[in-house]
C-alpha positions in Angstrom: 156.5 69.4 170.4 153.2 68.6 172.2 153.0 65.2 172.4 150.8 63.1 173.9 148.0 65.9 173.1 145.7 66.9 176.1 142.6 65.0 176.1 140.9 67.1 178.7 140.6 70.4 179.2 143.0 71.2 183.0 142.1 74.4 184.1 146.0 75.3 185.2 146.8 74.8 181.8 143.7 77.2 180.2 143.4 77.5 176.6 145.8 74.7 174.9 143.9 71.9 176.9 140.4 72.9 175.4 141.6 72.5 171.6 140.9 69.0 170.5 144.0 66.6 170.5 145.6 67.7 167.3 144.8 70.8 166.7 146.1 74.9 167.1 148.5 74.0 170.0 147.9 70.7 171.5 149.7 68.9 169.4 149.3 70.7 165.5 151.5 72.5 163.9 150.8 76.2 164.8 152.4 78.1 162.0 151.9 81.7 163.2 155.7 80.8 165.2 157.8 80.3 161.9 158.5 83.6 160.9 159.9 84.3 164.5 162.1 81.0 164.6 163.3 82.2 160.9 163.9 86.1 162.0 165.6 84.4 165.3 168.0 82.2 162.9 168.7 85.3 160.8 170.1 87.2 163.5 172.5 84.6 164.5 173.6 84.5 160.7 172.1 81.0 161.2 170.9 81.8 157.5 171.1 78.0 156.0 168.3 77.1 158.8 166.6 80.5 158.3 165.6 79.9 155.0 164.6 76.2 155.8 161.9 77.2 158.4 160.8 79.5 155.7 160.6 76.4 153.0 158.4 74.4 155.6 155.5 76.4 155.4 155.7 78.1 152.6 153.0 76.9 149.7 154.9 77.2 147.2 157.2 74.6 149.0 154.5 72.5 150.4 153.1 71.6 147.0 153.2 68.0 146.7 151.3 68.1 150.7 148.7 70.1 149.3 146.4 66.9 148.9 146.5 66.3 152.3 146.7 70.1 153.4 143.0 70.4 151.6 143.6 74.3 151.6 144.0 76.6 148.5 147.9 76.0 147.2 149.0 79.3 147.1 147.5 80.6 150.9 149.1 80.2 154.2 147.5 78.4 157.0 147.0 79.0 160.8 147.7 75.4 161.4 148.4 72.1 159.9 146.9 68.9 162.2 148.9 66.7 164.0 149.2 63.3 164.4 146.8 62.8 166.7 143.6 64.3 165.1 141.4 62.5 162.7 142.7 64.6 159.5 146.7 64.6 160.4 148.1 67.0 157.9 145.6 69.0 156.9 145.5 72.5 157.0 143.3 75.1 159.2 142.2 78.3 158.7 143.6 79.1 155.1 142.9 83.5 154.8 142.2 83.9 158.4 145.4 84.0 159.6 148.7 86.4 160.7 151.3 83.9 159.6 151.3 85.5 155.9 151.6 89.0 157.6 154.7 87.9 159.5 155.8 85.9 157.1 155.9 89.1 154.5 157.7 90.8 157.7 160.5 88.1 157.8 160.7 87.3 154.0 161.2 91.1 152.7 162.9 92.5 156.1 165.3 89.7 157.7 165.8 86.8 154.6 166.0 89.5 151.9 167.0 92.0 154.8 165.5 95.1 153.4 164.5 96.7 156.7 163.5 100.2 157.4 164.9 102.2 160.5 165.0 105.7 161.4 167.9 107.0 159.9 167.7 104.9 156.7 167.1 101.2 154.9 169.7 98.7 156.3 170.2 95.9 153.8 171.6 93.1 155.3 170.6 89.2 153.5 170.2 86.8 155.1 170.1 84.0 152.8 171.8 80.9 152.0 175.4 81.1 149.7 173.3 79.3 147.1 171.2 83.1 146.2 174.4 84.4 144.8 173.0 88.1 143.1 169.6 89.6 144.4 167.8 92.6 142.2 165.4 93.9 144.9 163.1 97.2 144.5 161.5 98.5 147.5 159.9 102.3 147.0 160.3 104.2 150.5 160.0 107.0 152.2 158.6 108.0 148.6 162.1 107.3 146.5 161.9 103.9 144.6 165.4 101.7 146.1 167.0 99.7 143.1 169.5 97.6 145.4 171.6 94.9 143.6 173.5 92.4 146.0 176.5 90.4 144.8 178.4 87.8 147.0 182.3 88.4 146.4 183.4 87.3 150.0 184.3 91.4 151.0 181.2 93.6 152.1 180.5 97.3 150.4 177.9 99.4 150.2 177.6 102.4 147.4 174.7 104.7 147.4 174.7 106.0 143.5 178.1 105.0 143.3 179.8 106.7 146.6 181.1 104.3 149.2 178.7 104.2 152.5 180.3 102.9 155.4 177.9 99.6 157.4 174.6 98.8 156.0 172.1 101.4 156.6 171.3 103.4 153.3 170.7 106.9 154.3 167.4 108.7 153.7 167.1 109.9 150.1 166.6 113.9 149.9 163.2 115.0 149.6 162.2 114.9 145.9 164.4 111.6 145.2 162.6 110.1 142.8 165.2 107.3 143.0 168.2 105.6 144.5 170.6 103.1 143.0 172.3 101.1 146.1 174.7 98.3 145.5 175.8 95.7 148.7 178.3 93.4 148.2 179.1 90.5 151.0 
């Protein structure tokens, strides 16, 4: 989005102007921002484009750039260069960055939409039409979660097989070893 880069560092602009044209945020691709464009997507169902910022910069996605990224295949980066550096492409900063953190965040809590609150986990997906049945197991709280999602167009939630009205699955009962939760949307 930054483009032309800054080529000198402008002291009313601070730190972006003192990267070198290309890199981090003059003019690279910062990647830490992805997960919060995807969680932002999710929320406005937007889930189609969700999971496409997701695909961008995640390595299993990216392999046929990983020639040019120069980083480890299987690790996220803190950036990718831009055009305007001498490397355009390659990656920056491979383990030494938050974007797999967040990224974890948005993948298991806002694509998948396992999320914990205080009364409960709310499962709510937010993934494209084309993931038709999820198996996901998330242990919580101490109680192990075995949640199966179907699509059938009407949405229901059952907590070892009783109806729960919305999409927050209570808190299992101290001792719980575990839960069987079923969503359908």
């Amino acid at each position: 989005m930054l483009a032309p880069a800054y080529s000198t560092y402008r002291i009313e602009l601070g730190e972006i102007s003192s990267y070198p044209r290309g890199y981090k945020e003059n003019g690279g691709i910062f990647c830490h921002n992805h997960p919060w464009i995807s969680i932002a997507n999710a929320e406005i169902n937007n889930n189609d484009e969700a999971f496409n910022v997701y695909k961008r910069t995640c390595p299993a996605y990216t392999e046929e750039y990983s020639e040019i990224h120069r980083t480890e295949p299987y690790v996220y980066c803190q950036m990718v260069a831009g055009p305007e550096a001498p490397t355009p492409g390659e990656g920056k900063n491979s383990w030494l960055t938050g974007t797999a953190a967040w990224t974890f965040v948005y993948v298991s809590q806002h694509l998948l939409g396992v999320q914990p609150t205080f009364d409960g986990l709310k499962i709510e997906p937010h993934l494209p039409p084309s993931f038709g049945e999820l198996h996901i197991e998330r242990t919580w709280r101490g109680t192990r979660y075995i949640i199966d999602v179907t699509r059938t167009g009407e949405q229901s939630l059952t907590v070892d097989g009783q109806p729960v009205s919305g999409t927050v699955v209570p808190t299992a009962a101290t001792g719980t070893e575990e839960v069987h939760v079923a969503l359908t949307i």
